[in-house]
C-alpha positions as CSV (number, residue, x, y, z in Angstrom):
1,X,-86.9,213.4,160.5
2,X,-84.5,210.7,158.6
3,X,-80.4,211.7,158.5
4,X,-79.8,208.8,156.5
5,X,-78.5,207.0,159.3
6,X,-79.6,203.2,160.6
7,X,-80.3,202.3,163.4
8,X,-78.0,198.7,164.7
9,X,-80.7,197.9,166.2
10,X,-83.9,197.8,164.3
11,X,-82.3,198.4,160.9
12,X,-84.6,201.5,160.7
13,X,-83.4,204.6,158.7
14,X,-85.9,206.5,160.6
15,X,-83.6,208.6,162.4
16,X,-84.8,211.9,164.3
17,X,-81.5,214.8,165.4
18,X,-82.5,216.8,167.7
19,X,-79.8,220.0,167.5
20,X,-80.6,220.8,170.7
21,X,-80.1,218.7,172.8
22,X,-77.0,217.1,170.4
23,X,-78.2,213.7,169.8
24,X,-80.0,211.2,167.5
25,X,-82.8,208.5,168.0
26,X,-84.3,205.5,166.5
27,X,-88.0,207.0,165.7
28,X,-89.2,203.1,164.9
29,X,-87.6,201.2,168.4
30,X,-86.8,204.3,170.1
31,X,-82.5,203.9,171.0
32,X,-80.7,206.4,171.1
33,X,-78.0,206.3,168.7
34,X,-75.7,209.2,168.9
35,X,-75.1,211.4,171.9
36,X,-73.7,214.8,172.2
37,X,-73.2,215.6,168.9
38,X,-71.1,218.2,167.7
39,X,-72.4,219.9,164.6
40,X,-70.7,222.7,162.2
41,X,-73.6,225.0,162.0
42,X,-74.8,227.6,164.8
43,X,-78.8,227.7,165.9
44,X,-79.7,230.7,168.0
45,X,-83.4,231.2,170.0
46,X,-85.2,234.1,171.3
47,X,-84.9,235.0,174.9
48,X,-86.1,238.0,176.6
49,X,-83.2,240.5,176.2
50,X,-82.7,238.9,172.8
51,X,-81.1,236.0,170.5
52,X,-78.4,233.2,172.0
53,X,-76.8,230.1,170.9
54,X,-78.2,226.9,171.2
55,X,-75.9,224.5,172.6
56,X,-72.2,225.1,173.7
57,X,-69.1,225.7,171.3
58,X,-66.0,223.5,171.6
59,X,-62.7,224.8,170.3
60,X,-60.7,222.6,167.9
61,X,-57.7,223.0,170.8
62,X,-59.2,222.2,173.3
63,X,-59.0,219.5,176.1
64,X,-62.7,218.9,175.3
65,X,-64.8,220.7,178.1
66,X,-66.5,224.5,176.8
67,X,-65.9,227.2,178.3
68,X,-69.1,228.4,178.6
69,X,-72.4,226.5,179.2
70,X,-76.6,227.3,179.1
71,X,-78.3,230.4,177.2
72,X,-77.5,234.1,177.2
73,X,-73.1,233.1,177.8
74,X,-72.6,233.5,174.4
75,X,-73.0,236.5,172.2
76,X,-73.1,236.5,168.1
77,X,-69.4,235.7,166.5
78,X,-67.9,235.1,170.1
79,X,-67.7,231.2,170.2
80,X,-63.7,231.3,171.2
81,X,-61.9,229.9,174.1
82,X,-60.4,232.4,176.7
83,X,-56.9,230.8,176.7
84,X,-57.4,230.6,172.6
85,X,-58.1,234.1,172.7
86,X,-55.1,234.8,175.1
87,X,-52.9,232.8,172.8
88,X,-53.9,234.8,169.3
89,X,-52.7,238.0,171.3
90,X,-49.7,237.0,172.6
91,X,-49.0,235.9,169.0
92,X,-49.9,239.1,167.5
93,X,-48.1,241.4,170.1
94,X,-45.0,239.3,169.6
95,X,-45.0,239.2,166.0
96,X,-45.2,242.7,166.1
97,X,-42.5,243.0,168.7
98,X,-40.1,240.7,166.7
99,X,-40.5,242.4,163.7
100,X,-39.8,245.7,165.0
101,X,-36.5,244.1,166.1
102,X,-35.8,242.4,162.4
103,X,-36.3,239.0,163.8
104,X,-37.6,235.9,161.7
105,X,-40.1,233.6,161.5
106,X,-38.4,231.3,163.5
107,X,-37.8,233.7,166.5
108,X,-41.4,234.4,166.3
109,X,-42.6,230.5,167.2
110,X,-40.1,230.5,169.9
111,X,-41.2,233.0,171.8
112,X,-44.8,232.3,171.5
113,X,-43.8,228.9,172.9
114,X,-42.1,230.1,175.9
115,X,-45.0,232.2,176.3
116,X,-47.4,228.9,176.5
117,X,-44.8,227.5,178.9
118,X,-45.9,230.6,181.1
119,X,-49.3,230.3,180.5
120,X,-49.6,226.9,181.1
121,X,-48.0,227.3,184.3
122,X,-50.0,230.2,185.2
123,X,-47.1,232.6,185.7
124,X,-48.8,235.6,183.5
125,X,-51.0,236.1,186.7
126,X,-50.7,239.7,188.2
127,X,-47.8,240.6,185.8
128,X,-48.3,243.1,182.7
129,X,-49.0,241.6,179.4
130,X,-46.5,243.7,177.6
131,X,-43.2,242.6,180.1
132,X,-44.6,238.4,179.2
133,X,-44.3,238.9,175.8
134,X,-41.0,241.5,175.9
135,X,-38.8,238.9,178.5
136,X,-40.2,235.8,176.1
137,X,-38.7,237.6,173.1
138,X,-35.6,238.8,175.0
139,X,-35.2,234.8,176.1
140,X,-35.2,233.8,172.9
141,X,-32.5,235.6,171.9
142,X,-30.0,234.9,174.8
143,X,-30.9,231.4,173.8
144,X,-30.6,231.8,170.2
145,X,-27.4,234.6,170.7
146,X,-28.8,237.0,169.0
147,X,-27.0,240.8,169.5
148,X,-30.4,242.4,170.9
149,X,-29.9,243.8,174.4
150,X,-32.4,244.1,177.2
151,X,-32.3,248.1,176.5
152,X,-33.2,247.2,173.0
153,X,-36.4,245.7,173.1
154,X,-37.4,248.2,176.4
155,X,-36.7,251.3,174.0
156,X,-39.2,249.6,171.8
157,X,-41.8,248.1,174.2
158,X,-41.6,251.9,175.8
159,X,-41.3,250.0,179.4
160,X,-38.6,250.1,182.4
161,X,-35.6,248.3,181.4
162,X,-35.1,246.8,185.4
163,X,-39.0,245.9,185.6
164,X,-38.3,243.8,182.2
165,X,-35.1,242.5,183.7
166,X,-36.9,241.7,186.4
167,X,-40.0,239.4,184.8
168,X,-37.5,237.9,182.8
169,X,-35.3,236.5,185.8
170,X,-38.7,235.2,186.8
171,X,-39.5,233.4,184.1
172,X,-36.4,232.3,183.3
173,X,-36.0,230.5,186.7
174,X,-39.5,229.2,187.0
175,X,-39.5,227.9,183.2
176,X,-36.0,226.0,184.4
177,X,-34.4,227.5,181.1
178,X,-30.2,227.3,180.8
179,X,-29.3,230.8,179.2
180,X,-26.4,231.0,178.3
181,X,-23.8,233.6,179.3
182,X,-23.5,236.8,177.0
183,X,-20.4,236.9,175.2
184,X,-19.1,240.5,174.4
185,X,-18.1,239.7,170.8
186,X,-21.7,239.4,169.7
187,X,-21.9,243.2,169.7
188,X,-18.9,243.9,168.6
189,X,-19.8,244.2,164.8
190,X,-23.4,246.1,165.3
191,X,-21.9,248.7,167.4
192,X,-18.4,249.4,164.7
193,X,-21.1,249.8,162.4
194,X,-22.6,253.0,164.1
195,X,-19.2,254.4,164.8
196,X,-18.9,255.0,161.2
197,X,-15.0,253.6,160.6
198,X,-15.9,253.7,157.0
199,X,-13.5,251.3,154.9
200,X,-11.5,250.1,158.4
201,X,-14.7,248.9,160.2
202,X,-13.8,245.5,159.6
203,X,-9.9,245.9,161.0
204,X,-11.0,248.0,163.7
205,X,-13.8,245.4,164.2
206,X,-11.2,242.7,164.6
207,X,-8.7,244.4,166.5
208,X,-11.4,245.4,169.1
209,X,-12.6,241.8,168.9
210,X,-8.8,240.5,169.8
211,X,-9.2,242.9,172.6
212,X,-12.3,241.4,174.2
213,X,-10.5,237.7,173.9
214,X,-7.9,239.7,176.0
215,X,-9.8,241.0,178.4
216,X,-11.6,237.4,178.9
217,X,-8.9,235.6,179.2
218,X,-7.6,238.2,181.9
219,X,-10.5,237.7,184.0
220,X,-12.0,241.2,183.1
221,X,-15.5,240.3,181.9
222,X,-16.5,238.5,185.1
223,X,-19.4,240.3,186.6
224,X,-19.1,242.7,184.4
225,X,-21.7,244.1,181.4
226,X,-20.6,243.2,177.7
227,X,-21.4,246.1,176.7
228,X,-18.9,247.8,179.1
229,X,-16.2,245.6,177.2
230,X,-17.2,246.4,173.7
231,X,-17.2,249.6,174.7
232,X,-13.5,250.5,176.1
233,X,-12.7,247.2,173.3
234,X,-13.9,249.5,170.6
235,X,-12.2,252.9,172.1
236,X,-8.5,251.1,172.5
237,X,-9.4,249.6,168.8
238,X,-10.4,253.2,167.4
239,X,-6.7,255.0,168.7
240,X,-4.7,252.2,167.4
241,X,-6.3,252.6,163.7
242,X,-6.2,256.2,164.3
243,X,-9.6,257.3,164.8
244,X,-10.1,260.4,166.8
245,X,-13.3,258.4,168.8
246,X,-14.1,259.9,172.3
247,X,-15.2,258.4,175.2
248,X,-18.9,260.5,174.8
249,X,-19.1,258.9,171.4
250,X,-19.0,255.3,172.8
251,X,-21.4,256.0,175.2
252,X,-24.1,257.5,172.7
253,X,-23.7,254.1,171.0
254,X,-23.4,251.8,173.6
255,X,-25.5,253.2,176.0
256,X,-23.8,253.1,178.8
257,X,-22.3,255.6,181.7
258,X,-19.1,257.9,180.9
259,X,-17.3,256.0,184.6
260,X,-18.2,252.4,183.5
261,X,-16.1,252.9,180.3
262,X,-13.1,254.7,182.4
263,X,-12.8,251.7,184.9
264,X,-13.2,249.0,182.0
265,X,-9.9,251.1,180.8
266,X,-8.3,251.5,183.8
267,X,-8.9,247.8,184.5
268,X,-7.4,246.6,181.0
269,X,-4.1,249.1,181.7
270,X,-3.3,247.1,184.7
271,X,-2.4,244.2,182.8
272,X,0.4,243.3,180.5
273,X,-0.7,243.2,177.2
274,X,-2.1,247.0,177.7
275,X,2.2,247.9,177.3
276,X,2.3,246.0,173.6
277,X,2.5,248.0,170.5
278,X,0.0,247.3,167.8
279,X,2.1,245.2,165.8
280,X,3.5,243.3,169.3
281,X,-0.4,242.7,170.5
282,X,-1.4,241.4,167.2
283,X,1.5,239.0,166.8
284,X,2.0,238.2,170.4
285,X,-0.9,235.4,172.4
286,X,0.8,236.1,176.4
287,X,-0.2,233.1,177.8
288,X,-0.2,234.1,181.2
289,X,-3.5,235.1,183.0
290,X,-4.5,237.6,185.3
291,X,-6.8,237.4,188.5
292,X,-10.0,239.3,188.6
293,X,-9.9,243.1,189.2
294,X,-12.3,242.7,192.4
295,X,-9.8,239.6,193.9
296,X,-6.8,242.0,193.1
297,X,-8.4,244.9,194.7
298,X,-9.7,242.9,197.8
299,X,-5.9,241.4,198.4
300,X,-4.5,245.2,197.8
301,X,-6.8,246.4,200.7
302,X,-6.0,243.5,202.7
303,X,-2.0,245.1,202.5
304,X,-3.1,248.5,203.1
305,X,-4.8,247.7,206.4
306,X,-2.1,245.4,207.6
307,X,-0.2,248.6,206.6
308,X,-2.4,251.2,208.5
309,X,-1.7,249.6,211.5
310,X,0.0,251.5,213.6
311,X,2.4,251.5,216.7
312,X,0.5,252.6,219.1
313,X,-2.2,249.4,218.8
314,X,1.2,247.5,218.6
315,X,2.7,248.8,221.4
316,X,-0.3,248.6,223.3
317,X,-0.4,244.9,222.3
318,X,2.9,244.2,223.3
319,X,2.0,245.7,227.2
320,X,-1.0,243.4,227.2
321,X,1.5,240.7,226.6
322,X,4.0,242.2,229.1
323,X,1.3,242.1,231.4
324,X,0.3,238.8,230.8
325,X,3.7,237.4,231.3
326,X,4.2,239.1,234.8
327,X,1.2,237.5,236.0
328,X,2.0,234.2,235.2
329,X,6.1,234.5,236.1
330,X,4.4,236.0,239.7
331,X,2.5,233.2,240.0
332,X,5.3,230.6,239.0
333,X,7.7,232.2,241.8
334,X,5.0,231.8,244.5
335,X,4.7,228.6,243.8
336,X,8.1,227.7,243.9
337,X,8.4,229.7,247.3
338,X,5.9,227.7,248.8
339,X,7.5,224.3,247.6
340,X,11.0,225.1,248.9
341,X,10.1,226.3,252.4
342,X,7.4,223.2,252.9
343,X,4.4,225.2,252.5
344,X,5.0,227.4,255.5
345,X,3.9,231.2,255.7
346,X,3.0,233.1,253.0
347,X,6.6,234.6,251.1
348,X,5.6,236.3,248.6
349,X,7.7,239.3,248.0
350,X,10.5,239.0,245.6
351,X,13.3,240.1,248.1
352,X,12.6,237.0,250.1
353,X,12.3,235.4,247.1
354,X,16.2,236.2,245.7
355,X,17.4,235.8,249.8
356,X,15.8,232.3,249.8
357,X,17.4,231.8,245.7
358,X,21.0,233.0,247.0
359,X,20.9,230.8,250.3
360,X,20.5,227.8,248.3
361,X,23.1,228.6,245.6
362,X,26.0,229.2,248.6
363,X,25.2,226.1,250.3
364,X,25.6,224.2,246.4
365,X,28.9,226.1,245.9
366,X,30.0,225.4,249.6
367,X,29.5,221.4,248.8
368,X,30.9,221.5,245.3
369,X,34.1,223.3,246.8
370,X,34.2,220.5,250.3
371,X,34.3,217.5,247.6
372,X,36.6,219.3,245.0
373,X,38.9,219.2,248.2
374,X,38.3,215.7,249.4
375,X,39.0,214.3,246.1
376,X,42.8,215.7,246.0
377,X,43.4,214.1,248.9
378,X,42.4,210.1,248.4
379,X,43.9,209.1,251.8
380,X,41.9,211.3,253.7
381,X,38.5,210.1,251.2
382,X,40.0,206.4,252.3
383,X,39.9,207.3,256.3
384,X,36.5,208.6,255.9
385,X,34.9,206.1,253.9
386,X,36.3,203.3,256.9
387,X,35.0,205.4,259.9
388,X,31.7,205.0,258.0
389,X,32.2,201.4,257.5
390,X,32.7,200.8,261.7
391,X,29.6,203.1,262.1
392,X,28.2,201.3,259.8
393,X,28.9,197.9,261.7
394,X,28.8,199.4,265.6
C-alpha cells in the first residue's frame, strides 16, 4: 500500500507500512526505508483469552526502552509507564497534602521534585508511600521557612510524628540537602494568633519576639525545640501586657509538655535580663552573653562533687602518702647505713642508725673545737707546722 513516501533509492512511491512489525518498504526494489516506527494510533488482535495491542507503547518521558514487550502485557487504556504512573501519584497525593496545609503552587513543584530525587535514587524502596511524600513536603518548607511543623503535617497525614521524623532524616542525608536551622521567631506570629490577644497581638507578638532574640543570644535555643521558646516567649510576653495566660493554655497551642515550658522558664530566670522591668528590657540590648544551660549545669556538678568529697577519702589519701613516704625515707636511711660503715653487716634499725648519726657529729664538734684552739695560739700552729716540715724531709 503507497504512504506517499519515496523511496532514495528507486524513486518509487510504492511504499508498503507494515504497523506490525513498525516499518516501511520499497514494494518496487524492495529496501527498507523506515524502521521501528512509532505511530499515534493503537491496533489490537485476537488471542485466545481475548484482544491485545499490537506493538509496544513508548512514553513521551521516557529514556526510550517500553516497559513492556510481546502480546497479552498490555490491557485496553493501560499504555503508561510504571515510574510515569508512580510520578502522577506522588503528584496528586502531594498536591493534596499541600493544599490541606494552604501551601502554593510553588511548594507543590518542589516537593514533587525532591520526591524524583528519591525515586531516582531508589530510596522509596521498602518505605511507606504516605511518609515519601509527607518528609518531601516537610523539606520543603524547612528549606523554604515556612512556619509548618513536623506535628503539623503528621496530624494531617494521620501518621507517627517520630516515623515521619525519621524518613525525613533519611532522605535528607541521602539527598545531601542543607536545611537550615529552625529559627523560633517563625512561629511566633501563628501561635499569638490562637492565643486570642485581640487588639495587642501585635505588641505582645513583638515583645515575645524580643524575648526569643534574648534567649538566642543567651545560648538558650541550642538543642532545644522552637517551639519550647515560643512557648515560655509567649507566656513571659502575655504577663507583661497583662494577660491572664496559663501555662496549660500554651501547651494546647503549642503542643508541647507542661515541664518543657517550666525548664524553658526556669532557664531564661537564670539570666540577667529576666530582673529588667518592661520598660528597662525594651530599652535596654545587655551585651553580655551567657553560656549554655547544659555547660552551666555540667560545671555546677563538677563543684558539687569536688564538694561531696569528704574527709575520710582525704584522710585516707593522706595515710597512703604517709605510707608512701616512710617507705622511701626507710629505704634512703639504709642506704646511707650501708655507705658509712663500708658495706659491712646489715644495720638496719633506726637506734643504730641515730648511734652511728651522733658518733659522727661528736667527732665534727671535737675537730671544730681542737682547731678553734690551735688558731688562738699561732706559735704553737708555727711549732707544729715545722715538726711537719722535718718529718716531711727525714
Amino acid at each position: 500500500m503507497s504512504s506517499g513516501l519515496k523511496c532514495r533509492n528507486c524513486g518509487s512511491t510504492d511504499i508498503e507500512e507494515d504497523n506490525a512489525r513498525g516499518d516501511a518498504v520499497c514494494t518496487n526494489c524492495g529496501s527498507v526505508l523506515e524502521d521501528s516506527l512509532i505511530v499515534s494510533e493503537i491496533q489490537f488482535e485476537e488471542i485466545g483469552h481475548g484482544a491485545a495491542a499490537i506493538g509496544q507503547f513508548v512514553s513521551a518521558e521516557s529514556n526510550g526502552g517500553a516497559t513492556n514487550y510481546g502480546y497479552g502485557k498490555f490491557q485496553v487504556g493501560s499504555g503508561t509507564e510504571s515510574r510515569e504512573v508512580t510520578i502522577k501519584k506522588a503528584k496528586k497525593e502531594i498536591t493534596h497534602l499541600c493544599q490541606q496545609l494552604q501551601l502554593t503552587q510553588h511548594y507543590i513543584d518542589t516537593a514533587l521534585n525532591f520526591f524524583k530525587m528519591a525515586l531516582a535514587r531508589h530510596l522509596t524502596r521498602g518505605r511507606k508511600s504516605t511518609h515519601i511524600y509527607a518528609a518531601c513536603v516537610y523539606i520543603t518548607c524547612r528549606t523554604e521557612g515556612t512556619s509548618h511543623l513536623l506535628i503539623d503535617i503528621s496530624d494531617v497525614q494521620q501518621i507517627c510524628s517520630y516515623e515521619l521524623g525519621r524518613t525525613y532524616l533519611k532522605l535528607s542525608n541521602a539527598l545531601c540537602i542543607n536545611i537550615p536551622s529552625v529559627d523560633p521567631c517563625l512561629y511566633i506570629m501563628r501561635f499569638a494568633n490562637k492565643l486570642q490577644f485581640g487588639a495587642k497581638t501585635h505588641e505582645v507578638s513583638m515583645t515575645a519576639l524580643r524575648i526569643v532574640q534574648r534567649m538566642k543570644k543567651d545560648s538558650l535555643h541550642s538543642g532545644r525545640r522552637p517551639t519550647g521558646l515560643c512557648g515560655a516567649a509567649l507566656l513571659i510576653a502575655a504577663r507583661m501586657h497583662e494577660f491572664s495566660r496559663t501555662i496549660l493554655d500554651i501547651v494546647g497551642i503549642v503542643k508541647i509538655h507542661e515541664s518543657t515550658v517550666r525548664k524553658r522558664l526556669i532557664e531564661f530566670a537564670d539570666t540577667p535580663s529576666s530582673a529588667l522591668t518592661l520598660d528597662e528590657f525594651m530599652s535596654v540590648d545587655l551585651e553580655a552573653e551567657q553560656d549554655p544551660p547544659a555547660f552551666k549545669a555540667a560545671r555546677k556538678k563538677d563543684r558539687d562533687r569536688i564538694k561531696d568529697i569528704g574527709e575520710h577519702e582525704l584522710s585516707k589519701l593522706q595515710k597512703e602518702i604517709d605510707t608512701h613516704l616512710e617507705k622511701d625515707l626507710k629505704r634512703i636511711q639504709k642506704n646511707t647505713i650501708k655507705r658509712l660503715t663500708g658495706g659491712l653487716g646489715d644495720i638496719g634499725t633506726d637506734s643504730n642508725f641515730e648511734e652511728v648519726e651522733s658518733a659522727n657529729f661528736i667527732e665534727e664538734s671535737n675537730l671544730e673545737a681542737i682547731k678553734e684552739c690551735l688558731a688562738d695560739t699561732p706559735d704553737v700552729m708555727g711549732q707544729q707546722k715545722n715538726r711537719e716540715n722535718r718529718a716531711k724531709r727525714s
